[in-house]
Each structure stands twice: as C-alpha cells, then as structure tokens.
PDB file of N, H, CA, C and O in Angstrom:
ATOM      1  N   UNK A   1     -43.030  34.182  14.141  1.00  0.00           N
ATOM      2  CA  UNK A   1     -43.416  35.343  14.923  1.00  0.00           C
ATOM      3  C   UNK A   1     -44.769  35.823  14.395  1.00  0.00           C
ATOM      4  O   UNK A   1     -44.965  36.048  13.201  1.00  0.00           O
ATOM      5  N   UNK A   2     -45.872  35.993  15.540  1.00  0.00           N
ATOM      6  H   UNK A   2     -45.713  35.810  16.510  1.00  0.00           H
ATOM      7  CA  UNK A   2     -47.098  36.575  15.078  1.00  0.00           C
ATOM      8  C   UNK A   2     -46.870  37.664  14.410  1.00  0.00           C
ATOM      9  O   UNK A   2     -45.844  38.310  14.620  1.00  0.00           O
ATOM     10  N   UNK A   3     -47.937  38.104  13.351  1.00  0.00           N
ATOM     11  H   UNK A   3     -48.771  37.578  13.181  1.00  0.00           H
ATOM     12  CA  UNK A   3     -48.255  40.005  13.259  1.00  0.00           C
ATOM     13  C   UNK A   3     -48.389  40.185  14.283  1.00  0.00           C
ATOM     14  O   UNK A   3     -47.409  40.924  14.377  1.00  0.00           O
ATOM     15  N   UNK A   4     -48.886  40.160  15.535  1.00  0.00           N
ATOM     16  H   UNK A   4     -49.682  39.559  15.460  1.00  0.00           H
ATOM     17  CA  UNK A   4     -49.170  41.153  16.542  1.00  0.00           C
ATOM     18  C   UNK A   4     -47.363  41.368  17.593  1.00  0.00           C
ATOM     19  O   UNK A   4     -46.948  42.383  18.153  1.00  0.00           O
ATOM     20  N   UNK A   5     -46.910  40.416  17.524  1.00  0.00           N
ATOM     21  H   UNK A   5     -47.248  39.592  17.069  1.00  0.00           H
ATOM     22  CA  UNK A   5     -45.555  40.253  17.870  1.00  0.00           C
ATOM     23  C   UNK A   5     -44.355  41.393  17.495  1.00  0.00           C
ATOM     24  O   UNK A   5     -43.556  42.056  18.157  1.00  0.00           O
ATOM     25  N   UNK A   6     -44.707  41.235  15.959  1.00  0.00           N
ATOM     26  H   UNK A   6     -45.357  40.697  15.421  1.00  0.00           H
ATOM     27  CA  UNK A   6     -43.941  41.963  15.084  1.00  0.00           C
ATOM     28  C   UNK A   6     -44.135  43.344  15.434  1.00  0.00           C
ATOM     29  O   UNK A   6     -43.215  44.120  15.693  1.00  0.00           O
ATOM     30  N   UNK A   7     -45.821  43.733  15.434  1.00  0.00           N
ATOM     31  H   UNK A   7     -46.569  43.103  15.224  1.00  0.00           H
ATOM     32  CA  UNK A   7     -45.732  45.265  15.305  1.00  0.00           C
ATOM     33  C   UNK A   7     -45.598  45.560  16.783  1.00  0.00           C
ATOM     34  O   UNK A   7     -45.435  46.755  17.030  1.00  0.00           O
ATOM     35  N   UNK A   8     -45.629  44.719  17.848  1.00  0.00           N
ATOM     36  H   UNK A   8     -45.762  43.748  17.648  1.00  0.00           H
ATOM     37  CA  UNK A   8     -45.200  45.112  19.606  1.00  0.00           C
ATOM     38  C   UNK A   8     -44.068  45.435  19.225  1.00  0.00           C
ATOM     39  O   UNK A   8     -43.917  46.624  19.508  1.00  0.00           O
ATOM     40  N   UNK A   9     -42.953  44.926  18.609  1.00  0.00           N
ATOM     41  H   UNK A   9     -43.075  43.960  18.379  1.00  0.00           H
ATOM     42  CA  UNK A   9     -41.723  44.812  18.369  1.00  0.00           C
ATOM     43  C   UNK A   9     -40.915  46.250  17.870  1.00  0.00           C
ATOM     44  O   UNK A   9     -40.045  46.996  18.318  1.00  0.00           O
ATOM     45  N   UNK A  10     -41.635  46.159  16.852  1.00  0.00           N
ATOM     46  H   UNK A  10     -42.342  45.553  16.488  1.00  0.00           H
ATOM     47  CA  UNK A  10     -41.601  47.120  16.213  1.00  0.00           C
ATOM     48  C   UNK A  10     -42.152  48.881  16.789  1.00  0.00           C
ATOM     49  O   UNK A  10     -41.590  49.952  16.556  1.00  0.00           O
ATOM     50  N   UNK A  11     -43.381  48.626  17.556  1.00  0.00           N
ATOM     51  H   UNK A  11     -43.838  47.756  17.745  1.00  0.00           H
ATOM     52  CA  UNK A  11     -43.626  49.710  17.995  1.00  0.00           C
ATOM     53  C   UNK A  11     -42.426  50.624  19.429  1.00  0.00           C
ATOM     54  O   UNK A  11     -42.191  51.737  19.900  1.00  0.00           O
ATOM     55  N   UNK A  12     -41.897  48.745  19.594  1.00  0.00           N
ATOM     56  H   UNK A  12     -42.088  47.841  19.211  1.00  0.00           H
ATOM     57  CA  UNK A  12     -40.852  49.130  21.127  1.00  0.00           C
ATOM     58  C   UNK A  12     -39.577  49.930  20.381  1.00  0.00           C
ATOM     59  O   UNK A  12     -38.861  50.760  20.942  1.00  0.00           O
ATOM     60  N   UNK A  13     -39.480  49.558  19.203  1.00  0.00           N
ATOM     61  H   UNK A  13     -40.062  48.884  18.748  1.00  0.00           H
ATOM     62  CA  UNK A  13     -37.895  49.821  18.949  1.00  0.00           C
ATOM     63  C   UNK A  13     -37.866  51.286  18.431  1.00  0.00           C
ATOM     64  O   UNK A  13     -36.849  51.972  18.535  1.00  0.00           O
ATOM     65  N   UNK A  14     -39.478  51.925  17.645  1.00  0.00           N
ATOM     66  H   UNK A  14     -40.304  51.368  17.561  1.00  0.00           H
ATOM     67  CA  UNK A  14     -39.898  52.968  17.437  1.00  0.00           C
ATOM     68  C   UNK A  14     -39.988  53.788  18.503  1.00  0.00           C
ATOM     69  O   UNK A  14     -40.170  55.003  18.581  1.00  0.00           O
ATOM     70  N   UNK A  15     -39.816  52.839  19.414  1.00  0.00           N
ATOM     71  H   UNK A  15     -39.669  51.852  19.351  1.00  0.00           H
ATOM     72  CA  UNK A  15     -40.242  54.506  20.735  1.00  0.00           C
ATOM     73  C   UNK A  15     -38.851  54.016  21.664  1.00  0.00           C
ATOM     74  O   UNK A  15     -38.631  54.614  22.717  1.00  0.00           O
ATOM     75  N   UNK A  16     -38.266  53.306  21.379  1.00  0.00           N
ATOM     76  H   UNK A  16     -38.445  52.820  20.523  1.00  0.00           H
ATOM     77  CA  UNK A  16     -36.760  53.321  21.914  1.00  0.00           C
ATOM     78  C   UNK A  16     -36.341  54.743  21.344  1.00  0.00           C
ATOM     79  O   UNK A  16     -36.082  55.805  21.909  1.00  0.00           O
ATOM     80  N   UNK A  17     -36.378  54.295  19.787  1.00  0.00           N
ATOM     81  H   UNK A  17     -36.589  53.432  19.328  1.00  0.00           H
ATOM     82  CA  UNK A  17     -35.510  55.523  18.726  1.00  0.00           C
ATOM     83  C   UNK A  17     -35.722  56.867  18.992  1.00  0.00           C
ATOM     84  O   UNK A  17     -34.818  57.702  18.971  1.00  0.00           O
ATOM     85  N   UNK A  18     -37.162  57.164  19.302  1.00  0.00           N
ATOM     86  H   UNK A  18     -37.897  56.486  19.320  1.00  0.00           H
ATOM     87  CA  UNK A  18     -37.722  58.503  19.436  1.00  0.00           C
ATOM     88  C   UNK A  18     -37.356  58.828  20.768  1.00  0.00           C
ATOM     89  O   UNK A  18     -37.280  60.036  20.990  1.00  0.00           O
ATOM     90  N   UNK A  19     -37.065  57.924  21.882  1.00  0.00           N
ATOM     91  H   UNK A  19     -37.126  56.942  21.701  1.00  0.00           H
ATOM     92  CA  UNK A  19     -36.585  58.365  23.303  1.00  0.00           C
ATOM     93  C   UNK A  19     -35.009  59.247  23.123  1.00  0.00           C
ATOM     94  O   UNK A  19     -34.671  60.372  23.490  1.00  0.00           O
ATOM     95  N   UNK A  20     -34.295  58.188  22.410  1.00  0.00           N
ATOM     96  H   UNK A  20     -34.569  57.274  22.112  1.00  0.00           H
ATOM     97  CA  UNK A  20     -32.965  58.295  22.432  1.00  0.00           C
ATOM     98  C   UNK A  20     -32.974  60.071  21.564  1.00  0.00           C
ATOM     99  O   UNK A  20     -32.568  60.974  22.295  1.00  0.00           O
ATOM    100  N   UNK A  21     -33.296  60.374  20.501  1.00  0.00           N
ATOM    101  H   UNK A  21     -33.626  59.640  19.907  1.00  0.00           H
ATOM    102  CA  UNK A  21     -33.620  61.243  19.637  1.00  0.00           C
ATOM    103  C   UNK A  21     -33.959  62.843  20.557  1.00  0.00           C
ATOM    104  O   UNK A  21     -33.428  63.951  20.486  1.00  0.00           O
ATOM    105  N   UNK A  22     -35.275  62.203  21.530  1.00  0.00           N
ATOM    106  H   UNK A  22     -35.707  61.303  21.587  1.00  0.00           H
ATOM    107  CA  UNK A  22     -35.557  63.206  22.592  1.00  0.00           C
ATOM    108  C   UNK A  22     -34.342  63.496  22.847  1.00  0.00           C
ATOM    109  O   UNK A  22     -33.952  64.624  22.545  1.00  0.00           O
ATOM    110  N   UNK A  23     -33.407  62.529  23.486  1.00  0.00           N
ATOM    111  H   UNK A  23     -33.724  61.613  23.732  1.00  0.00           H
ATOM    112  CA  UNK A  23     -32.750  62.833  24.651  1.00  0.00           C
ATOM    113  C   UNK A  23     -31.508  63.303  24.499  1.00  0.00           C
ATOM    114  O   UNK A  23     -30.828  63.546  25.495  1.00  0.00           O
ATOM    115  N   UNK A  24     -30.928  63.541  22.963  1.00  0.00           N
ATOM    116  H   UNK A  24     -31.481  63.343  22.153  1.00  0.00           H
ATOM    117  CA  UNK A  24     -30.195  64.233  22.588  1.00  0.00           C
ATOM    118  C   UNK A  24     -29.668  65.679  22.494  1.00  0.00           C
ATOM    119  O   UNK A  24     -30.538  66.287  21.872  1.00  0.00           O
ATOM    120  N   UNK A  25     -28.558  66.621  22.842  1.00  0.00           N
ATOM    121  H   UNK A  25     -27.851  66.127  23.348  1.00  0.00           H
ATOM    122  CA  UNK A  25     -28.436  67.770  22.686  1.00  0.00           C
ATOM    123  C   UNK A  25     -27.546  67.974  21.577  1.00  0.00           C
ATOM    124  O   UNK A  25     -26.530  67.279  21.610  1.00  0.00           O
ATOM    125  N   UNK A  26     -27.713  68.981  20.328  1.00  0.00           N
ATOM    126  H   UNK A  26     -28.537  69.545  20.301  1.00  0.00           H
ATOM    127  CA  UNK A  26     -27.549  69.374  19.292  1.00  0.00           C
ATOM    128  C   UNK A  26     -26.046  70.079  19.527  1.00  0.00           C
ATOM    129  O   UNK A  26     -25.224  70.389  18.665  1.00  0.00           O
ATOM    130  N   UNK A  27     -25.971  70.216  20.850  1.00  0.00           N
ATOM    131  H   UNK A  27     -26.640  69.965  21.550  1.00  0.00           H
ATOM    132  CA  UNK A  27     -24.633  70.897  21.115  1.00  0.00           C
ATOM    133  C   UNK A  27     -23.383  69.369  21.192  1.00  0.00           C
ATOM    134  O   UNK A  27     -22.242  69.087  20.828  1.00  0.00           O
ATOM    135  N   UNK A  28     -24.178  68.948  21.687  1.00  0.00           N
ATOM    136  H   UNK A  28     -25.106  69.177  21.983  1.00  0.00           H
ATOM    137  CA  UNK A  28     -22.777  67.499  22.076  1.00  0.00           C
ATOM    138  C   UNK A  28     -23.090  66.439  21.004  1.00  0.00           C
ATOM    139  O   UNK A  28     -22.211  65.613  20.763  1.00  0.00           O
ATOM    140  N   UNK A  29     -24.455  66.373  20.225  1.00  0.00           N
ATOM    141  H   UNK A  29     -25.170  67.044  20.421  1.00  0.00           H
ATOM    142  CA  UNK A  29     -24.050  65.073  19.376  1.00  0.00           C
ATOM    143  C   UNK A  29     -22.782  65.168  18.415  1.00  0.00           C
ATOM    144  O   UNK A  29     -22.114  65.945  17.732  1.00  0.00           O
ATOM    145  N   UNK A  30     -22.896  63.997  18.783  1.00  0.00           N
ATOM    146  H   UNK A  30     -23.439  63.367  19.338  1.00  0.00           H
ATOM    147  CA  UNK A  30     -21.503  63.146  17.693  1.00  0.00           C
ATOM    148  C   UNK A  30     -21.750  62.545  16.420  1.00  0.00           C
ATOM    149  O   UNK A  30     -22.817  61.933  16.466  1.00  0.00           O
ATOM    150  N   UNK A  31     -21.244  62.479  15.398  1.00  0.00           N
ATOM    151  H   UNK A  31     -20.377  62.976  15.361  1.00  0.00           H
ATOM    152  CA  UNK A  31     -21.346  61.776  14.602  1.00  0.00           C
ATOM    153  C   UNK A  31     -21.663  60.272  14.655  1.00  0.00           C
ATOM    154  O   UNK A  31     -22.190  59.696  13.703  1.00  0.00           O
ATOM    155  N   UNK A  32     -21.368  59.736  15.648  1.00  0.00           N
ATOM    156  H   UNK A  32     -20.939  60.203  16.421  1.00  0.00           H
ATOM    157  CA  UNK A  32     -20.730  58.228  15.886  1.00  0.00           C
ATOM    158  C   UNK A  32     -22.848  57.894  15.964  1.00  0.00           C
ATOM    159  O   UNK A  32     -23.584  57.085  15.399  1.00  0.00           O
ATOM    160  N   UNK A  33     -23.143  59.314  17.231  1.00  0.00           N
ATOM    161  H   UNK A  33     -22.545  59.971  17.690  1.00  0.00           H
ATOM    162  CA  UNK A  33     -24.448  59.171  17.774  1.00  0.00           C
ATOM    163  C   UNK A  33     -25.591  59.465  16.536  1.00  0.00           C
ATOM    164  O   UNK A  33     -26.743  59.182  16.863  1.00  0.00           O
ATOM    165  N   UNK A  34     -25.449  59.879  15.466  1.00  0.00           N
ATOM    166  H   UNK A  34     -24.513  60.109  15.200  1.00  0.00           H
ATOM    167  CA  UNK A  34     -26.151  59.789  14.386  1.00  0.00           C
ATOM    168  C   UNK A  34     -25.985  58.833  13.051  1.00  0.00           C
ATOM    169  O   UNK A  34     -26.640  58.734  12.013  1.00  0.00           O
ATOM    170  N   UNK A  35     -24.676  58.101  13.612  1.00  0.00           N
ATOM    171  H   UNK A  35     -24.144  58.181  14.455  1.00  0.00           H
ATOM    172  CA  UNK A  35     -24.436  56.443  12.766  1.00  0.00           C
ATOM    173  C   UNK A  35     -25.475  55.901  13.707  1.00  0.00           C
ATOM    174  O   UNK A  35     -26.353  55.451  12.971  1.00  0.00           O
ATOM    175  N   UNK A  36     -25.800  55.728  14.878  1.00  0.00           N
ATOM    176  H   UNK A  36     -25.086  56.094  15.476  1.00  0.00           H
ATOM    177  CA  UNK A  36     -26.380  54.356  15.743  1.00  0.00           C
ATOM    178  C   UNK A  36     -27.600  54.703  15.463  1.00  0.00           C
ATOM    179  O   UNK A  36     -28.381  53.782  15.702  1.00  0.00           O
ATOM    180  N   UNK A  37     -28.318  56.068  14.874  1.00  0.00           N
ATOM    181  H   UNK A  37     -27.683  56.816  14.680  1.00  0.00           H
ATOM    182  CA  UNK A  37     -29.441  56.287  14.709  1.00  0.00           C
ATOM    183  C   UNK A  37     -29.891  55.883  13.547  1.00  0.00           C
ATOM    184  O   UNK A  37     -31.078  55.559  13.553  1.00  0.00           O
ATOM    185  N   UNK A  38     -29.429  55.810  12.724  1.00  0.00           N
ATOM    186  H   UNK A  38     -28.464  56.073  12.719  1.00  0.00           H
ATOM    187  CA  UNK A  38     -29.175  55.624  10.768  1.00  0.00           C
ATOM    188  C   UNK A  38     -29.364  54.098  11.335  1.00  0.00           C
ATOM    189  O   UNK A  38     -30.492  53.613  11.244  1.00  0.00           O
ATOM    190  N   UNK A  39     -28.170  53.213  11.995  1.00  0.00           N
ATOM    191  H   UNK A  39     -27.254  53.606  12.069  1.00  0.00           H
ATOM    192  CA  UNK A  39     -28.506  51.782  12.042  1.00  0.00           C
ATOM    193  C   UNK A  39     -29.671  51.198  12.242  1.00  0.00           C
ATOM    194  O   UNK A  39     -30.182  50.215  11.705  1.00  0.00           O
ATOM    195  N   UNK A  40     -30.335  52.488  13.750  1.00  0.00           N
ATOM    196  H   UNK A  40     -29.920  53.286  14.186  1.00  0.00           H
ATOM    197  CA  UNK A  40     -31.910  51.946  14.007  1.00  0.00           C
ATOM    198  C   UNK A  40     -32.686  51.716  12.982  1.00  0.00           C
ATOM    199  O   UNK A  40     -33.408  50.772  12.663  1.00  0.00           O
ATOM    200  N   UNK A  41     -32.411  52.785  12.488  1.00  0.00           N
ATOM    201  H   UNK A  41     -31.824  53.552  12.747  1.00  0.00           H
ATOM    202  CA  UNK A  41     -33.784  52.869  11.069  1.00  0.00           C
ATOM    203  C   UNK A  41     -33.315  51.861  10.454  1.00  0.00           C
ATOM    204  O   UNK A  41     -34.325  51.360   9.959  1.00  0.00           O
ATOM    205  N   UNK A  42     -32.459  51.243  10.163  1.00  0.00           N
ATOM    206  H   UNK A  42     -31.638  51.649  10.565  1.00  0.00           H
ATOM    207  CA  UNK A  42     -31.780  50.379   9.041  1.00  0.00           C
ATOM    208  C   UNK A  42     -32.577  49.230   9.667  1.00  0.00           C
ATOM    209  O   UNK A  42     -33.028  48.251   9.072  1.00  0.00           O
ATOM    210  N   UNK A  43     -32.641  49.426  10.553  1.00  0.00           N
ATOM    211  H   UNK A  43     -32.275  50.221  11.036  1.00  0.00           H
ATOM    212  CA  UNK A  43     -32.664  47.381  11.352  1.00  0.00           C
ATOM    213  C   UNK A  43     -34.639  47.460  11.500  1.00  0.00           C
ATOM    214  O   UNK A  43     -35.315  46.457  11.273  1.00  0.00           O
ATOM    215  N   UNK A  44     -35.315  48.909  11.936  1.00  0.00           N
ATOM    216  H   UNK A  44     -34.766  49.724  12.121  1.00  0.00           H
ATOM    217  CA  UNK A  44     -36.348  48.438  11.608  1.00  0.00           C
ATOM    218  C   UNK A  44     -36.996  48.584   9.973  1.00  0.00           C
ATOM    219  O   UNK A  44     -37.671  47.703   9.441  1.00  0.00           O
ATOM    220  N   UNK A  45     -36.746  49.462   9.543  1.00  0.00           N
ATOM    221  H   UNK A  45     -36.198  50.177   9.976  1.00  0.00           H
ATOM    222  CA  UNK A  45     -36.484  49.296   7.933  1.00  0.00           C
ATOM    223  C   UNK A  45     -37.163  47.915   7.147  1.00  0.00           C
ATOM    224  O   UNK A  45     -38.163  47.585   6.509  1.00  0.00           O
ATOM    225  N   UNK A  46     -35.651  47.271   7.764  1.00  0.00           N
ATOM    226  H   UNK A  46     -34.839  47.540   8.283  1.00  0.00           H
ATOM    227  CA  UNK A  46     -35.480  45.415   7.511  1.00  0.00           C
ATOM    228  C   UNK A  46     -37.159  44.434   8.202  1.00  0.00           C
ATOM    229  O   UNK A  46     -37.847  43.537   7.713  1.00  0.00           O
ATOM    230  N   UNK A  47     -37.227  45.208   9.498  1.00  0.00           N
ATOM    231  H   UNK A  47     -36.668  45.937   9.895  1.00  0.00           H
ATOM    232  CA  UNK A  47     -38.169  44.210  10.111  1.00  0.00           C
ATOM    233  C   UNK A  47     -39.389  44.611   9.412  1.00  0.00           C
ATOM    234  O   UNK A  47     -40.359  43.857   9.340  1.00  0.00           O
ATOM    235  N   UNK A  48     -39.361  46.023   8.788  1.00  0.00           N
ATOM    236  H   UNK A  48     -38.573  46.635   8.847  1.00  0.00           H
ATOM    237  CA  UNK A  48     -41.108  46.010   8.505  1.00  0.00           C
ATOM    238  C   UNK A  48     -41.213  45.402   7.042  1.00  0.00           C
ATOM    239  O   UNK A  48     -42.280  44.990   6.586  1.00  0.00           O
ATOM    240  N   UNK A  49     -40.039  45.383   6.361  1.00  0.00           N
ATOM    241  H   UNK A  49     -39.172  45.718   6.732  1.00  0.00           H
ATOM    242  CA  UNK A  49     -40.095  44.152   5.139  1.00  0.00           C
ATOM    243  C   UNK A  49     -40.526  43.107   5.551  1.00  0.00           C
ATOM    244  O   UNK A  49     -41.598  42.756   5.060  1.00  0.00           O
ATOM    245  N   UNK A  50     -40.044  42.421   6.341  1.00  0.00           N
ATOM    246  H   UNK A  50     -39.173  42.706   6.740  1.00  0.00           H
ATOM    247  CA  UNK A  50     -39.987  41.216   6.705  1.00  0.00           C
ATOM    248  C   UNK A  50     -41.775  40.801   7.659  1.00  0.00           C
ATOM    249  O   UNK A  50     -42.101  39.666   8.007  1.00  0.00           O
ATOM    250  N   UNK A  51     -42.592  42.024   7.863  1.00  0.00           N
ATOM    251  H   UNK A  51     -42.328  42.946   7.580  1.00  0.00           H
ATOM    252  CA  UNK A  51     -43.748  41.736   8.441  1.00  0.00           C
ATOM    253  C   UNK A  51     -44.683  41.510   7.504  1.00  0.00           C
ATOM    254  O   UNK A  51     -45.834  41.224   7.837  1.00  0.00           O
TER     255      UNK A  51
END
C-alpha cells in the first residue's frame, strides 16, 4: 500500500469517526456506542503505526 493510499485511508476513517461522533446525542448514547468508538481509534491507532 502506497503512503498516499494509507493517509486517503486513514483520512476516510478519520472523518467516518468524526461524522458518527457529530451525529450522536448525549441523551441516548450507549455504552456499547462508545466501545465502537474506542475500537475506531484502536484500529486507526494500529494503521498509523503501520504507515
């Protein structure tokens, strides 16, 4: 995988996270919905080691 690949990649999954984050209300999140957020970071975390 190119660098330029990686950080497209990376920039998509960064503005996935920040969509989902937007689109949240403080009244209804769930716990479950701030594990899948913790995972995001976990998984790009991993990829920007790996760039």
């Amino acid at each position: 995988m190119s660098e330029t690949t990686k950080v497209n990649y990376l920039k998509e999954r960064l503005e996935k996270f920040l969509d989902i984050l937007d689109g949240m209300d403080p009244e209804t999140t769930q716990v479950e919905d701030i594990d899948r957020l913790i995972s995001m970071m976990d998984e790009l975390e991993e990829k920007i080691k790996e760039a």
